[in-house]
NUDREN-223149 format. One record per residue (C-alpha): x, y, z; residue in three letters. Coordinates in pm, whole numbers, plus 50000, padded with zeros to 5 digits. Example, Ala and Ser with C-alpha at 12.3 -4.5 7.8 and 13.67 -1.06 7.14 Angstrom:
! NUDREN-223149
512304955050780Ala 513674989450714Ser 
This chain:
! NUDREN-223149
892534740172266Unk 891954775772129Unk 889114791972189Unk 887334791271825Unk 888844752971849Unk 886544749872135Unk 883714764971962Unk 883614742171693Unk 883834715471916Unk 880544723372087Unk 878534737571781Unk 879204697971624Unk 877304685671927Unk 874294665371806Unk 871954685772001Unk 872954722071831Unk 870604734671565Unk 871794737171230Unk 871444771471159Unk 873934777671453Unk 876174757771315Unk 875584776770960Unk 876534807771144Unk 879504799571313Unk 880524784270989Unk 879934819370763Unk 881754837571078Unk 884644816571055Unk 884924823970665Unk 884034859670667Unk 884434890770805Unk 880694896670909Unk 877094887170824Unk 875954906170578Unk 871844903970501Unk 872064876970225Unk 873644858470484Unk 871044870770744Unk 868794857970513Unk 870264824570458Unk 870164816270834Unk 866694825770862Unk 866324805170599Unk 868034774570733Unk 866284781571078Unk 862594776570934Unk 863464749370692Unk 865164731871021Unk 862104735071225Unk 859464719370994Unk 859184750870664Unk 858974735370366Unk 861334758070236Unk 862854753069924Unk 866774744869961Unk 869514727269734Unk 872054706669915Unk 870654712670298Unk 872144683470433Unk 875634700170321Unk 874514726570604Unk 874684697270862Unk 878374688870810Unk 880524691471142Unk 882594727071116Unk 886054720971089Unk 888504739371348Unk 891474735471067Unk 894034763971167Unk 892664772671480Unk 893964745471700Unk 896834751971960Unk 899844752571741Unk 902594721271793Unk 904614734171508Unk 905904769871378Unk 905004767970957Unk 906484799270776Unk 905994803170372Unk 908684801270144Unk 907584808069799Unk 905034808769581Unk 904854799069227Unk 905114783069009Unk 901144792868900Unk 898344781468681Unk 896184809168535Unk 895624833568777Unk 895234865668690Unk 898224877768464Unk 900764870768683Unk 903364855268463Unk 903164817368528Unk 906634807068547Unk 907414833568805Unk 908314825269153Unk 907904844669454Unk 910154839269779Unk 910124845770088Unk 912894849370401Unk 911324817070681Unk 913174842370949Unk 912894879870984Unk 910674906270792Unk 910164902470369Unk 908254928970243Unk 906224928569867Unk 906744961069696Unk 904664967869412Unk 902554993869214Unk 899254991969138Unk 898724967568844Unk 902094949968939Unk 900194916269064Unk 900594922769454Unk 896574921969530Unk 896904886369295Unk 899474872269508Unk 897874879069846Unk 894724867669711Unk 896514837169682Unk 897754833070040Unk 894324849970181Unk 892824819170072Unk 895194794770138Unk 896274805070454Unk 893864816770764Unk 892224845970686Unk 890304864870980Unk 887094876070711Unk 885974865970399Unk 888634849870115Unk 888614868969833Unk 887904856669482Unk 890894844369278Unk 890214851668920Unk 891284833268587Unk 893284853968305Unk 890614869168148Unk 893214876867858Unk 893894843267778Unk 891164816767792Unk 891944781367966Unk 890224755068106Unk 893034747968402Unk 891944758068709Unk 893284786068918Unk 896434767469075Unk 899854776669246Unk 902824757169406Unk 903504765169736Unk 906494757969971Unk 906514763770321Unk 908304748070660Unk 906824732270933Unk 908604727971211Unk 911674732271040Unk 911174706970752Unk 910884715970425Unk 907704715070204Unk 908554716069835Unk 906154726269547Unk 902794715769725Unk 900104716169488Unk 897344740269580Unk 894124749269364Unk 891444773669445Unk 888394762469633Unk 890654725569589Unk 891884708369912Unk 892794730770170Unk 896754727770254Unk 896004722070637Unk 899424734370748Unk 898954769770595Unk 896294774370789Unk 898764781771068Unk 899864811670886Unk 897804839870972Unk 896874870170686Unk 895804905670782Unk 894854931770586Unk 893014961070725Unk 889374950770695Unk 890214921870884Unk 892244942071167Unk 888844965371245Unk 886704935971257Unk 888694929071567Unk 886874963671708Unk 883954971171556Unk 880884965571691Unk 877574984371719Unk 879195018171714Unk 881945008772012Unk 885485001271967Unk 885854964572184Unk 888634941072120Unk 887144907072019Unk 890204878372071Unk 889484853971779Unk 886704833371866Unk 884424855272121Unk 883554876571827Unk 881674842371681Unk 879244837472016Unk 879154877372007Unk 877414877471648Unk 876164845771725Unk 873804864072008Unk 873314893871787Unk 871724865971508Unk 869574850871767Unk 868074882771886Unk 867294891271506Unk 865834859171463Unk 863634858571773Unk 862654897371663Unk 861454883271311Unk 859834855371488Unk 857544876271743Unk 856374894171452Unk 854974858071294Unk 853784846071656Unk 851754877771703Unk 848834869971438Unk 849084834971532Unk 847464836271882Unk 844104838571791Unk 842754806771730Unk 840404798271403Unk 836764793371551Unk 835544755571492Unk 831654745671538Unk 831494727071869Unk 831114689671836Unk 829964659872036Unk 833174653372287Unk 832264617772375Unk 832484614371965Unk 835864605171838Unk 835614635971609Unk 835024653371880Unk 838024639172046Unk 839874653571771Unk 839044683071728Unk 839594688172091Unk 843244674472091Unk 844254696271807Unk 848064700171839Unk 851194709971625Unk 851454674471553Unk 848084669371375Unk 848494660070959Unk 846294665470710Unk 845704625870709Unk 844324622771019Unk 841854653270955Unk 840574636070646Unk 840364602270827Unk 837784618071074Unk 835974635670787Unk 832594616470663Unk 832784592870360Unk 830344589870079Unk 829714555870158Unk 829174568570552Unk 827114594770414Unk 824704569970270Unk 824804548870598Unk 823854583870798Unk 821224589470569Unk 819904543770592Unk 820484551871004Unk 818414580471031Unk 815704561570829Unk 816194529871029Unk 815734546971346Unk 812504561171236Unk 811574526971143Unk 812504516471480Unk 810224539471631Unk 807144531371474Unk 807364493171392Unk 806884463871611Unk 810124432771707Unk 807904414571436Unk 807464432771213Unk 810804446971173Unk 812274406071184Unk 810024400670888Unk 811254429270714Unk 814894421570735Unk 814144384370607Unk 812424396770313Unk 815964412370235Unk 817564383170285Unk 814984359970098Unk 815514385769804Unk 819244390669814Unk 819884352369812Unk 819434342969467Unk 821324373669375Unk 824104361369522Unk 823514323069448Unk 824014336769105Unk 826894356069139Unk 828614325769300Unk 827514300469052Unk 829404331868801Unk 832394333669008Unk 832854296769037Unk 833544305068646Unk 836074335568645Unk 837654334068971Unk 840964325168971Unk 840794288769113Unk 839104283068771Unk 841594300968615Unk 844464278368777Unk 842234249268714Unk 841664253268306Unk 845014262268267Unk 846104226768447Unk 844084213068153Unk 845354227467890Unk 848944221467971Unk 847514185368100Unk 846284175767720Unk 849124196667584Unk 852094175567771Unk 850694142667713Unk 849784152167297Unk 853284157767283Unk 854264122967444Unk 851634103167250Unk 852734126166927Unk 856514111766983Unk 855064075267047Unk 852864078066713Unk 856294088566509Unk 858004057166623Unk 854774036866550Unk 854124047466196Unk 857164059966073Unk 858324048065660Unk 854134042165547Unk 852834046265227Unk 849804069165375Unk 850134094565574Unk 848414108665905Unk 848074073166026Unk 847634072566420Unk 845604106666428Unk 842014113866589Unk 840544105366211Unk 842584074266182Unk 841554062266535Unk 838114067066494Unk 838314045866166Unk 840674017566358Unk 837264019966639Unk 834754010066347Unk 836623983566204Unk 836743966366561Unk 832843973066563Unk 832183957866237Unk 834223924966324Unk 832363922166657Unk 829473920966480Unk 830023905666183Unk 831713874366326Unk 831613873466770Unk 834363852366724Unk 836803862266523Unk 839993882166585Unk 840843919666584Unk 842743926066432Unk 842713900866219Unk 845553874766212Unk 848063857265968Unk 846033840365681Unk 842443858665761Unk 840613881265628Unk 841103916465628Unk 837283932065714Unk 837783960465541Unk 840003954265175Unk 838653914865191Unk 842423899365119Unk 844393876665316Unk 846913886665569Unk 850013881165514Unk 853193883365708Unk 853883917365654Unk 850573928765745Unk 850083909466023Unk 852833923066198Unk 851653957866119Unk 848083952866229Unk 849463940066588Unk 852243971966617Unk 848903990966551Unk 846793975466798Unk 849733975767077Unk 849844013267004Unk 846064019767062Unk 845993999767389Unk 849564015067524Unk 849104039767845Unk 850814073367728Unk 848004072967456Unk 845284064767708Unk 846644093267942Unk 846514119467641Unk 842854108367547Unk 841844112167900Unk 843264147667911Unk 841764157467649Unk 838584144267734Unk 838864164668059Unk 839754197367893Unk 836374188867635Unk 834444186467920Unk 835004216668114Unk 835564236267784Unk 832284233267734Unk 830784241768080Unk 832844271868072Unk 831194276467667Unk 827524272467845Unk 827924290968189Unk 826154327468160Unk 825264357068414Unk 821664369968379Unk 821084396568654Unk 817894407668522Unk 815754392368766Unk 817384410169035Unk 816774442468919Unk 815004458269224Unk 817454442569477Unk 820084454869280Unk 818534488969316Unk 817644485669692Unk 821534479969753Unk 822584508569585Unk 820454525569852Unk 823044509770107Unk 826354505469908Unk 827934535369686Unk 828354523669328Unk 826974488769375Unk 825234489469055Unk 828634502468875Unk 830474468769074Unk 827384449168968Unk 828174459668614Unk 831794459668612Unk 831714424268706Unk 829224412668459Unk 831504425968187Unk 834424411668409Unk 832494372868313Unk 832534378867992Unk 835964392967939Unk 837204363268165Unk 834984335768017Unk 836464346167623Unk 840034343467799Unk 839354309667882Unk 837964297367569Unk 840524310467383Unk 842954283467525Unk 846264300167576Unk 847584291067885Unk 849914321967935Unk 847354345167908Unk 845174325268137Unk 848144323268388Unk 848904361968349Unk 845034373668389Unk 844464347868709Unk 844514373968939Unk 842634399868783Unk 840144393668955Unk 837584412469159Unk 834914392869402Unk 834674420469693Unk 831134425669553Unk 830264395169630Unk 831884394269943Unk 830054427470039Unk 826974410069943Unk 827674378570140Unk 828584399270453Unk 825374422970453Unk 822884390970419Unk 824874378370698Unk 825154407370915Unk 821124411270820Unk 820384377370979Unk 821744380371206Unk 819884413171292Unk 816904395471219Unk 817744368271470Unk 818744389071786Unk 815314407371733Unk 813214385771965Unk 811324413772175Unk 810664450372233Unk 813964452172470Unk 815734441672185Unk 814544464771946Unk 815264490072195Unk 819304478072264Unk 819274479871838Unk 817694515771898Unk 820744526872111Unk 823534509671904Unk 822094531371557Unk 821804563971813Unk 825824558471933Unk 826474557071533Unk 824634581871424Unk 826334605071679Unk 829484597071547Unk 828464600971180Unk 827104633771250Unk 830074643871413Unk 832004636571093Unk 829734649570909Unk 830284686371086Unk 833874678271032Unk 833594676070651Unk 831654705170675Unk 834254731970828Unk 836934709670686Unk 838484742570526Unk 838454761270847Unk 839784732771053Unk 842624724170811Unk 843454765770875Unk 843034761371281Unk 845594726871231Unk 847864749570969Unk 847824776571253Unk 849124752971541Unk 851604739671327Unk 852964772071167Unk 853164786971575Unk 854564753771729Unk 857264758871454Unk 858034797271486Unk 857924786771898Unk 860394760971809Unk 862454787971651Unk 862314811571895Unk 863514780972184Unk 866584779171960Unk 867334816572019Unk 868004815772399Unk 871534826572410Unk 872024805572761Unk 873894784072606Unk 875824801272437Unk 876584826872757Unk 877554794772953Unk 880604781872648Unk 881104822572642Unk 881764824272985Unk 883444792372999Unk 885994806172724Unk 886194840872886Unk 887594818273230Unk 890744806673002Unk 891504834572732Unk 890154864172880Unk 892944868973141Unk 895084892573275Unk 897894881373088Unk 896144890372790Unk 894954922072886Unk 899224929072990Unk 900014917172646Unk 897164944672487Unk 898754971972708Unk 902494963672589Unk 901474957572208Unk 899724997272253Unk 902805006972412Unk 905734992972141Unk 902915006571903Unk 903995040572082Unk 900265049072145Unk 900725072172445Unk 897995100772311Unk 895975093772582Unk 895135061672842Unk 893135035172749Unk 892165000572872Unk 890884972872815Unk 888054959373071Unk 886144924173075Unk 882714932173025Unk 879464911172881Unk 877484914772593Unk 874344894072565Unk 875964857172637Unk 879744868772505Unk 882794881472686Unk 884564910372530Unk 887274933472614Unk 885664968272566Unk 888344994072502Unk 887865023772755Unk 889355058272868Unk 889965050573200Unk 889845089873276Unk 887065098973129Unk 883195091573196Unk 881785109272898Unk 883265100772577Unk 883615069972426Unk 886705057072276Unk 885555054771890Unk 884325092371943Unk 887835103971962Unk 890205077871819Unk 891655085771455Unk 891575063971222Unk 895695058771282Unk 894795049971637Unk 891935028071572Unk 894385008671334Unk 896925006871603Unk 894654997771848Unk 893644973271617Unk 897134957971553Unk 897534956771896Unk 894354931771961Unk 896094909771672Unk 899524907171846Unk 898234901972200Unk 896424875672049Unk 899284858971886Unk 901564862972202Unk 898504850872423Unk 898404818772194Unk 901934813472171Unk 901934811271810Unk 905514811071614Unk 904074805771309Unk 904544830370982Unk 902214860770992Unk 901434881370656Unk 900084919970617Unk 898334930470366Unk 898524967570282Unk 898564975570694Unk 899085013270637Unk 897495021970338Unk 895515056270381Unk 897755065170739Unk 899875097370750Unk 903435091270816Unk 903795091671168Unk 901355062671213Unk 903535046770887Unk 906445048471156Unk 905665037671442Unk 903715004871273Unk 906514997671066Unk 909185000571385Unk 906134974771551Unk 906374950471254Unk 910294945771221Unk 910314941271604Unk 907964913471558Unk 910264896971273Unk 912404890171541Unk 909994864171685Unk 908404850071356Unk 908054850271007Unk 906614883570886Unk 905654893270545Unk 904134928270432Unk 902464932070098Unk 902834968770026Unk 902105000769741Unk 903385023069999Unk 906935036869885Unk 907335057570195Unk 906005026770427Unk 908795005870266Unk 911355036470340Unk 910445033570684Unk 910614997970683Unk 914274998770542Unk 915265027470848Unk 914145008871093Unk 915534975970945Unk 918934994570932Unk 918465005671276Unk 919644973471417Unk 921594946771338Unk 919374920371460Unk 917024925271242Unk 916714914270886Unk 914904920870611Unk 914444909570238Unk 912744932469945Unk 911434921969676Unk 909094941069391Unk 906414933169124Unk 906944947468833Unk 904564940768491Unk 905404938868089Unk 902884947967826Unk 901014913267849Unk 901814897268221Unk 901934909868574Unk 903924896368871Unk 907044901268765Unk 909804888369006Unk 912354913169080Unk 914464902969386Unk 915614939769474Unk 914034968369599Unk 911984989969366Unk 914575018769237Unk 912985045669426Unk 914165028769774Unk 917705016669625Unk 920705038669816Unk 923285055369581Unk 925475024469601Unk 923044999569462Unk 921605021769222Unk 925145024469072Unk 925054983969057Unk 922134985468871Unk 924025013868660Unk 926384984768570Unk 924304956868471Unk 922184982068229Unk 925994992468093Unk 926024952468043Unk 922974950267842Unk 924254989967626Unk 927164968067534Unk 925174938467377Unk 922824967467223Unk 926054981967078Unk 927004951766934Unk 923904936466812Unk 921134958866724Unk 920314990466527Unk 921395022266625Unk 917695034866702Unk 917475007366959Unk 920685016167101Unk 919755047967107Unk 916465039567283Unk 918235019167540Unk 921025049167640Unk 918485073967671Unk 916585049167917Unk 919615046668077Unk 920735080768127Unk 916925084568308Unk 918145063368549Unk 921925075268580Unk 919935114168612Unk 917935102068884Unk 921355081069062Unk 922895117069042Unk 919855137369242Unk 920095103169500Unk 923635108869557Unk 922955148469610Unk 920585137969900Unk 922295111470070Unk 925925117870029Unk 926335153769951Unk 923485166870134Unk 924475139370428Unk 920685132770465Unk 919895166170579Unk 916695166770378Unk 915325134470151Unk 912595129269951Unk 909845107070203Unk 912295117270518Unk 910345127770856Unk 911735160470866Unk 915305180670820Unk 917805163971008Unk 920265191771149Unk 922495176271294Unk 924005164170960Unk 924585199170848Unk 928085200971031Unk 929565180370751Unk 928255200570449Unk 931765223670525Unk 933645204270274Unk 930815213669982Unk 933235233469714Unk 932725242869363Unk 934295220269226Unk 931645197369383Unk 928565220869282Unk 930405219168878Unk 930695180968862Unk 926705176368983Unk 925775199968770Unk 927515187368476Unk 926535155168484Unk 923175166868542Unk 922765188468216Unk 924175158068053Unk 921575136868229Unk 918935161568102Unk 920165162667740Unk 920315126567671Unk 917385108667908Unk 914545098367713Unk 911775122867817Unk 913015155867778Unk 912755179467412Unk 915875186467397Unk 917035213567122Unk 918405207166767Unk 922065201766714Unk 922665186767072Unk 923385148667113Unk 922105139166751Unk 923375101566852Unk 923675086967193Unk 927565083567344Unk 929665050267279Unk 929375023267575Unk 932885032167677Unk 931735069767730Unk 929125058967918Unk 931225035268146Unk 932975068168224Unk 929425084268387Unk 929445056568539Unk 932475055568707Unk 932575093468796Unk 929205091068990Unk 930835059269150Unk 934225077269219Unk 932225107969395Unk 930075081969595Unk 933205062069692Unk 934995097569790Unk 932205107969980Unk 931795078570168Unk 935175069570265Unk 936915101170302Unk 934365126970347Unk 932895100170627Unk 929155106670449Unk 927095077970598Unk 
């Protein structure tokens, strides 16, 4: 496990606070903490420890760290291209970028060529030591794709093909093997506080991680200060329960619990009845204090006798109960209704069998009874009819008994019984009423003891009324949905009180009694009082409980910022990666960097809970490293902590540089470029670079050895895209013989020019190309003629070469400088004079240039022995 592996391991620990985690988190991502991210953490830290600060998305600040790219490496991955791409910048989408899996492929490019937008690229999708840099859109051409690339890549060997990535998508975990470098990254490997310490990947973390802690507790002594000093509170009754409270004050007091032991208005009132009662206490005798309290009772009685006698109306019993009724008479109307349809059905009068009808069929049964004790009802075949005085005949007779049958059947008793029961309490409910005006004064005498009892008094009166029109009005939904909206607790406070007053009265048989009542309204008084003073410095207390909380919190805080934890993983990590071996591998690195200036070393030292390696001059007591390092040396110091670091982790994977020289003079150019194409030889390197004279030294000491290889390519841009793919070195670093190639292929395109288009684009094209053949001569002059003695970006004038500038003849010096006045007459750039070269030569005559700067190359080569 590496050691920022390990890290993450123990800052996901349940028991780690969150704004340590937050840290290591923005310390992993960027290159350091800058005060908005101070800020944040502060931020976090408060909100953690009780704050109510104000965040969006805080639990996403809980979420484990991931150790993604860190972890000991099982397989080597190495990039091989990038592209195709989805609007990024203006790199030209269909574009792809390669690069070698072995040896050292540098990225030449200009500025405005698209090199910053492809390491932007890998920077985030790779491991980047420091903040990722943005990846922009094409601000030229609107889309809504995202920002997106294909990327290939190897790991362990196998091939990766076209892997989607898309910025701030789904990280591509096996990338994040590849490490990417640029030079802000390599200093934050040294800087710190002034001193130049190398920082292996991962101590740096519990380094700033201290350094945030001892901010935090700073900022946190500052709150804790004011905070000492607690808010004075009027002293209270201990053996009170207010008292209690106020005396157990803690960080974990709420608001509620203050306001539960602050006095009511309806304890108010009972202070105010206690401290009466007491006087009467005092001054009255067991008697006469009995007969008081019945007189209460005797007058509070009928009060609630009447209020009963109300509720038996309204409460929701009698609610249940009408409603049982109603649907009662309702049901068995509709059975007696279906039984009268099948009874009367096809007569020549209608609403026969109804309430009208009966009451008529009732009369004539009367009448007959009367009239004649012994005849029939109804009458039978060849009688009388009582009421139309003509015989009955067959007809009839049968109708009269299907009449009678249906008056004595059961479903129509059971509906006139319902409905008789519904009558009957219909018009209870229409007579019951709730006078309360001869209970005036007791009504007023418990307002005395109960806050608002005359409002609940009068609430429920118009509560009966509303209830009692409910019921009358007959619909049994509306009864069934206003059931329990119902209120008795007035009566129930009533009932209670003339109990609890009896029972006073009853227990008050002697003086010693009075006297044990006496004591009992003392002990409650107390604790009212006690309340009462409560209420009173409410304000103050709730600042005194505000105070506790706000300093438990900030002393919470500050608990989080000991740094022994951290000291004990710190020096746990410092037992496996700080070791000799890696303080060998710093001391080679500085040597194949060919830093030999002056000594330095690297010594174990700590630093407030983190290991580092401070860089020293082992020879000097005074002076400090950073006081006398350039910045050349502080760089190469720098890239020296990066390869220990990589040879201490035994990593094979790919590693990419971004810009590594940029700003260095040339010797420090040399001797990092010789470092880098050594360490091509072990892994995958790749150097993004603007640096022509870099990439010159890059292609020496490639050429220096046969082991080593190395692939150029360079960015170029058009009018409307960037990113150009160009899989050659930029012209300025081409030798003679290649630049002659290229000589060839723009003869190839003079040709189709010739052929095809108008004579001012040919024209165009040749003077282009004689630009290029101009510059191809002044090459050759360098590196053939010259031997090398002196070239444009060399170290210095090599003398050695000069013993092979005896052959130089006129001849020689005539053929340069006639090509070169032919150059200068035709390439596009110079005003030349009227009359000369109106038109551009043929194609053919400029295969002829061509071949007499390739003929002089060749001769110079091969027999002249100019290498």
């Amino acid at each position: 496990m590496t050691a920022i592996a390990k890290i993450v391991e123990w800052a996901n620990k349940p028991d780690r606070p969150i704004w340590w985690k937050h840290t290591i988190r923005l310390l992993i991502e960027k290159q350091e903490l800058k005060a908005e991210h101070q800020a944040l953490i502060y931020k976090i830290a408060r909100k953690e420890s009780g704050f109510p600060e104000a965040f969006e998305n805080f639990e996403n600040y809980k979420t484990d760290l991931s150790a993604e790219g860190f972890e000991l490496e099982e397989k080597a991955v190495t990039l091989s291209s990038i592209g195709p791409i989805e609007n990024i910048s203006a790199l030209e989408e269909t574009q792809i970028l390669k690069f070698a899996n072995i040896g050292l492929t540098v990225i030449y490019g200009d500025n405005g060529s698209g090199k910053s937008s492809y390491s932007r690229i890998l920077k985030n999708a790779c491991l980047t030591r420091g903040e990722k840099p943005a990846v922009i859109g094409n601000a030229f051409l609107s889309s809504k794709l995202n920002s997106a690339a294909k990327i290939s890549f190897q790991e362990g060997g196998i091939d990766f093909e076209n892997i989607n990535w898309t910025y701030k998508g789904d990280e591509i975990s096996a990338l994040k093997s590849i490490r990417v470098f640029d030079s802000k990254s390599a200093f934050h490997y040294l800087e710190k506080e002034g001193e130049l310490d190398y920082r292996p990947a991962g101590l740096h973390i519990l380094d700033e991680l201290v350094d945030i802690c001892a901010q935090i507790r700073s900022a946190v002594d500052e709150k804790i200060k004011p905070l000492k000093t607690p808010i004075t509170i009027p002293a209270i009754e201990r053996t009170t329960k207010a008292g209690l409270f106020l005396n157990t004050i803690s960080t974990k007091t709420t608001s509620a619990e203050l306001t539960s032991f602050c006095i009511t208005e309806q304890e108010a009132l009972d202070l105010k009845n206690i401290q009466v009662e007491l006087v009467t206490l005092k001054l009255q005798t067991a008697e006469e204090l009995k007969k008081s309290l019945l007189k209460v009772v005797n007058s509070a009685t009928p009060l609630l006798n009447a209020l009963n006698k109300a509720d038996a109306v309204i409460s929701k019993q009698s609610f249940t109960n009408f409603a049982t009724l109603i649907k009662n008479q309702n049901d068995t109307y509709e059975a007696a209704e279906e039984l009268r349809n099948s009874t009367f059905t096809n007569l020549p009068v209608e609403k026969i069998g109804t309430e009208v009808w009966k009451t008529l069929w009732a009369s004539a049964r009367a009448f007959i009874a009367e009239a004649s004790p012994l005849g029939n009802f109804p009458p039978k075949l060849g009688e009388s009819c009582p009421l139309c005085l003509q015989v009955i005949g067959d007809e009839s007779d049968k109708r009269l008994e299907k009449f009678e049958k249906y008056i004595k059947d059961e479903i129509q008793k059971t509906a006139d019984t319902a409905k008789k029961k519904k009558d009957q309490r219909r018009v209870e409910l229409a007579a019951a009423s709730l006078d309360l005006a001869p209970f005036e004064q007791i009504i007023s005498d418990f307002e005395d003891r109960k806050v608002g009892f005359k409002e609940k008094i009068s609430n429920y009166v118009i509560s009966f009324a509303t209830r009692t029109k409910l019921l009358l009005g007959e619909d049994v939904q509306i009864i069934n949905n206003a059931s329990d909206d119902h209120d008795p607790s007035i009566l129930e406070y009533l009932q209670r009180q003339i109990k609890d007053i009896t029972e006073q009265a009853q227990i008050i048989v002697d003086d010693q009694a009075v006297d044990l009542i006496l004591k009992t309204k003392q002990t409650l008084e107390k604790e009212l009082l006690a309340k009462k003073i409560v209420s009173d410095n409410k304000a103050s207390i709730e600042i005194e409980i505000k105070r506790q909380i706000t300093l438990g919190i900030y002393e919470k805080i500050k608990e989080q910022t000991n740094t022994r934890k951290i000291t004990n993983l710190s020096s746990e990590i410092s037992e496996i990666y700080l070791t000799t071996s890696l303080k060998e591998h710093f001391t080679d690195e500085l040597r194949l960097l060919g830093f030999k200036h002056y000594s330095v070393e690297a010594n174990t030292r700590n630093s407030n809970g983190s290991q580092l390696f401070k860089i020293v001059l082992p020879e000097s007591t005074t002076a400090n490293v950073h006081q006398i390092a350039s910045e050349g040396e502080q760089k190469c110091l720098a890239l020296a902590s990066i390869f220990a670091e990589l040879r201490a982790d035994n990593r094979q994977s790919g590693v990419i540089f971004d810009d590594p020289v940029n700003s260095l003079d040339h010797k420090w150019r040399l001797k990092i470029a010789n470092r880098l194409i050594k360490e091509s030889l072990v892994r995958q390197v790749i150097i993004f670079t603007h640096e022509i004279v870099f990439l010159k030294f890059l292609i020496e000491a490639a050429e220096s050895d046969p082991s080593y290889s190395i692939q150029i390519t360079s960015l170029d841009r058009s009018m409307k895209s960037t990113g150009l793919v160009r899989n050659t070195p930029p012209w300025d670093a081409l030798t003679t013989a290649k630049r002659i190639k290229y000589l060839n292929v723009l003869h190839g395109e003079l040709k189709k020019s010739e052929a095809n288009d108008t004579e001012a684009e040919y024209n165009k094209l040749a003077g282009q190309f004689y630009g290029f053949l101009r510059e191809a001569w002044e090459r050759l002059v360098e590196e053939k003629l010259l031997n090398k003695v002196v070239e444009r970006f060399g170290r210095g004038i090599q003398t050695q070469r000069l013993s092979k500038l005896k052959d130089i003849s006129d001849e020689d010096l005539d053929k340069v400088n006639n090509a070169m006045a032919k150059c200068s007459g035709l390439f596009k750039g110079h005003d030349c004079a009227p009359g000369v070269y109106e038109s551009m030569p043929a194609a053919n005559e400029i295969l002829d240039d061509i071949n007499l700067i390739k003929e002089f190359e060749q001769e110079l080569t091969n027999t002249r022995k100019r290498n």
